[in-house]
N, C-alpha and C positions, 0 to 999 in steps of 0.2 A: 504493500500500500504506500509504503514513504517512497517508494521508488516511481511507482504511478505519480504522487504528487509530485515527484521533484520535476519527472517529466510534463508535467501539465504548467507547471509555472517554468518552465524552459522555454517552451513552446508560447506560451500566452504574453512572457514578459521579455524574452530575448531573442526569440526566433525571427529570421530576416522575412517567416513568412507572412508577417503580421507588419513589415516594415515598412513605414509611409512613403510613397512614392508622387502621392498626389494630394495636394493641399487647395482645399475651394475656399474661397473667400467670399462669406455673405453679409450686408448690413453696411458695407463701407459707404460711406456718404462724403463726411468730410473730409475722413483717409480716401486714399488713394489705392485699390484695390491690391493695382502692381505695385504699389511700393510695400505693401503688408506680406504680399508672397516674396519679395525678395529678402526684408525682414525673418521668413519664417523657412529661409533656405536651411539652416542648422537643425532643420527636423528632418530635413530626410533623411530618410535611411534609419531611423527611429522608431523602435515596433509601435504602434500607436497604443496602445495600453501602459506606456512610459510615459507619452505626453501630457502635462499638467494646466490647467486654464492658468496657474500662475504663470510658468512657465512660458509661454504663448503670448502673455502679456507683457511678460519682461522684453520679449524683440520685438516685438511690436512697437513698446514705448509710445509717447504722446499721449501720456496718462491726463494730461487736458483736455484731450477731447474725449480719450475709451472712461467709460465707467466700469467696463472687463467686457470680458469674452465666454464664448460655452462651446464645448467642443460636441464634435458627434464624429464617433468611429463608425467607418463604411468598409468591413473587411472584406477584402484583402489588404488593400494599400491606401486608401481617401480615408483623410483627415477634413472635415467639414467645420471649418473657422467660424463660426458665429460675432458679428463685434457688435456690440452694444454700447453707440456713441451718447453722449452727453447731446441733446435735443436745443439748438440756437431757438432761442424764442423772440430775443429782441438786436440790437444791434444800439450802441455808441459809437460817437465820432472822439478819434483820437487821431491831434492833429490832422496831414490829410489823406488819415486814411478813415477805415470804419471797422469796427472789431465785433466781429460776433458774440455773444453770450448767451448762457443758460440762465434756467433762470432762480440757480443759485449765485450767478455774476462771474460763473467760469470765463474766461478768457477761451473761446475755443478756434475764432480765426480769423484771420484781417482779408477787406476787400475794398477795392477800390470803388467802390460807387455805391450809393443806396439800394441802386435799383439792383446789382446783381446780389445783394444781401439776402431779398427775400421774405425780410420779414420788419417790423417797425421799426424805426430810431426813438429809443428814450431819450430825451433832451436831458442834459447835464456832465456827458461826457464820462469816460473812467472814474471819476469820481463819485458817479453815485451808484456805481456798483458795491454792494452790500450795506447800502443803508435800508432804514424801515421803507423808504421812497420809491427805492428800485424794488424793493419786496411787493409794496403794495400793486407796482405797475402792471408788476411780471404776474401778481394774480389774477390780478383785471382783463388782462390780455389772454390767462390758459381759460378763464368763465368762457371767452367768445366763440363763439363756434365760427366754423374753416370761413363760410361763406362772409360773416363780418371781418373777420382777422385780418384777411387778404387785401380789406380795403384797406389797412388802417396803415400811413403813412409814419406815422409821431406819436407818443404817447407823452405826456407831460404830467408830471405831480408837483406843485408848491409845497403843499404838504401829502402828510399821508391821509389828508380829508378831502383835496382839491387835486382831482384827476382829471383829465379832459384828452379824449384823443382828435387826434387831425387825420381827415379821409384822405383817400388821393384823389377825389373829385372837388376837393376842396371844403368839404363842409365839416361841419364840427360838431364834436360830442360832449357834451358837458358830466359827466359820471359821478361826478363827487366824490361821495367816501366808498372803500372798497364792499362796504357791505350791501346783501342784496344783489348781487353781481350776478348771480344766476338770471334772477328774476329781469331783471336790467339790459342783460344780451336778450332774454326773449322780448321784452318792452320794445327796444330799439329794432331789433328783425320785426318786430310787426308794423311797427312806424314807418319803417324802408318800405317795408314793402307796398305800404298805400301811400299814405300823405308822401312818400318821398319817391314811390314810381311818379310824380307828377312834375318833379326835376323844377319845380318852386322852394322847397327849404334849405337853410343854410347853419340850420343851426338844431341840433335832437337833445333837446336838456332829460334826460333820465334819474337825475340827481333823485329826486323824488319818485319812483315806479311808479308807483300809482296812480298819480296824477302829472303825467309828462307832456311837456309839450314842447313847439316847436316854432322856429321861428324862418 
């Protein structure tokens, strides 16, 4: 019997039959797919029952943007890379460039222009990553669902009471305090959708849900 075991952990944990030859990469967004597979060149020839999700991460590196990884073994040879990037929800201007961030205020990538960002500019620049300001923004901003989000150019807080976002067709949101936030993205999707299919308002005060209006 210990002879059987010793042969089954031969074979399971050292054998070149089990040795990764092929490494998929899935979930790269902000990485670079090819530069992750040339990072994880020092696996092959590694029986995949060796490889460790720590491990994987450590060449990988760019632990600013990966929050980890999860493997899947495909035997004989594929190793299935799963990355699990840290999610840009807003973007800052820094000098002249623009930095993407999470929306714990990670740092995860610079780009030249607003428009290839993709997603809104907080007004205040690197500095108000990790205050209550940027916290409250970046909640305001995950309440909205896709179809509001995509409009929204700017988000601005004075305080953490006085939120207000700026569209890309120019008109304005008045949000107030973060609370209610739910209730507020469906307020505002119902307001767009009548009073503001009529391409006359410039202004969706939600500040109050309940009694919203518009100017």
């Amino acid at each position: 019997m210990i002879a059987v075991a010793a042969l089954f952990v031969g074979v399971v944990f050292f054998s070149p039959l089990l040795a990764t030859r092929t490494i998929t990469v899935q979930g790269a967004s902000l990485l670079d797919s090819s530069y992750v597979k040339d990072q994880l060149v020092p696996l092959e020839g590694v029986p995949l029952t060796r490889v460790t999700e720590d491990q994987v991460a450590d060449l990988v590196g760019n632990q600013e943007v990966l929050r980890g990884v999860s493997l899947e073994a495909r035997p004989p040879h594929e190793l299935v890379v799963k990355l699990h990037e840290r999610v840009p929800v807003a973007v800052v201007k820094s000098d002249d460039a623009y930095v993407l961030v999470d929306d714990e205020g990670n740092q995860l990538q610079t780009t030249e222009t607003l428009e290839s960002a993709g997603v809104p500019l907080v007004d205040g620049g690197t500095d108000i990553l990790g205050t209550p300001e940027f916290a409250t923004v970046t909640g305001v901003l995950a309440a909205l669902p896709t179809s509001i989000l995509s409009q929204v150019s700017e988000a601005t807080a004075d305080s953490t009471s006085t939120i207000n976002l700026q569209m890309a067709d120019g008109t304005q949101v008045i949000w107030g305090a973060p609370d209610e936030s739910e209730l507020k993205a469906k307020v505002l999707m119902t307001l767009m959708e009548s009073v503001g299919a009529e391409g006359a308002v410039t202004v969706y005060d939600v500040s109050s849900p309940l009694v919203p209006t518009v100017k």
